[in-house]
N, C-alpha and C positions, 0 to 999 in steps of 0.2 A: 301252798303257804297258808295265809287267812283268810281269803278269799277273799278278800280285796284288788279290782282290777288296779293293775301298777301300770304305770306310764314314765316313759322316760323321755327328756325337754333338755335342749341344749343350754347349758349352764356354762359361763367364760367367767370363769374362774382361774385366772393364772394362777393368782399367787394366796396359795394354800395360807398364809398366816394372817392373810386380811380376809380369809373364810373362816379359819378357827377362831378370831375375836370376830366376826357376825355372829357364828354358833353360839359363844359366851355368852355373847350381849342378849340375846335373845332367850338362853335361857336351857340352852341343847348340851348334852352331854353326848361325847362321840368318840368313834375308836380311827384311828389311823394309820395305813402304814405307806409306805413309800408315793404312790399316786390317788390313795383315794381315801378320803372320810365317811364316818357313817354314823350315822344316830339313830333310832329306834325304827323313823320312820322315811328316811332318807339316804341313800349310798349317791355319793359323789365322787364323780371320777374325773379327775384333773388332769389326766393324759387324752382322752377325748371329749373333753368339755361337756360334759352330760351330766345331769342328776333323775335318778330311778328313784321314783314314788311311788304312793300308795292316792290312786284318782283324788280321792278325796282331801287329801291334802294342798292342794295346790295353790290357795287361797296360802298358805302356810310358807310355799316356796316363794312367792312372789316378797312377803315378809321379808325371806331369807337375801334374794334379791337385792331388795333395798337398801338393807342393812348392810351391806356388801358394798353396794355403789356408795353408802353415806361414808365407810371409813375410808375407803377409795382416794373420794374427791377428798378429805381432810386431810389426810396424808400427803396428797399434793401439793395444797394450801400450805402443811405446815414445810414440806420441802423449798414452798416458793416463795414462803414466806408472805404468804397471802390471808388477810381475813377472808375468813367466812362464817358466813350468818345461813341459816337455815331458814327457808320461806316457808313451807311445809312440811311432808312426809317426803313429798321426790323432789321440791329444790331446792337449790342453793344461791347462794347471790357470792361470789368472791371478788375481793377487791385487793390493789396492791397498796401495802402500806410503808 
């Protein structure tokens, strides 16, 4: 390939459309077919919860990560009808209203 060592890190990733809006939000353009997504420098595979990178990125996935867990937990909230406030980059405060 580029000669970039690739490393591949378990990624729980169930549900493919709260990973295509992380990719959005962040800024990723990506192809997809049945179990896996892929952007330039990233293939994710949502049938064995894995994502294949390029080492150097990885700073990038944890990113991807985040942004993952933050529509996650909102989606919940908005199902349970829960506020939520954001305290940082990784918490959340939800409460019942």
């Amino acid at each position: 390939a580029d000669g970039a060592n690739y490393m591949s890190v378990e990624f729980k990733a169930k549900h493919k459309e709260v990973l295509k809006k992380a990719l959005k939000n962040l800024g990723y353009k990506f192809t997809e077919n049945e179990n896996v997504l892929a952007t330039s420098n990233f293939t994710f595979d949502l049938a064995n919860q894995k994502v294949e990178f390029p080492s150097y990125m990885s700073k990038e996935i944890n990113n991807i990560k985040q942004e993952y867990s933050a529509i996650a937990v909102q989606a919940i909230a908005k199902k349970r009808r829960w506020a939520i406030k954001r305290i940082n980059k990784r918490q959340f405060q939800l409460a019942k209203y």
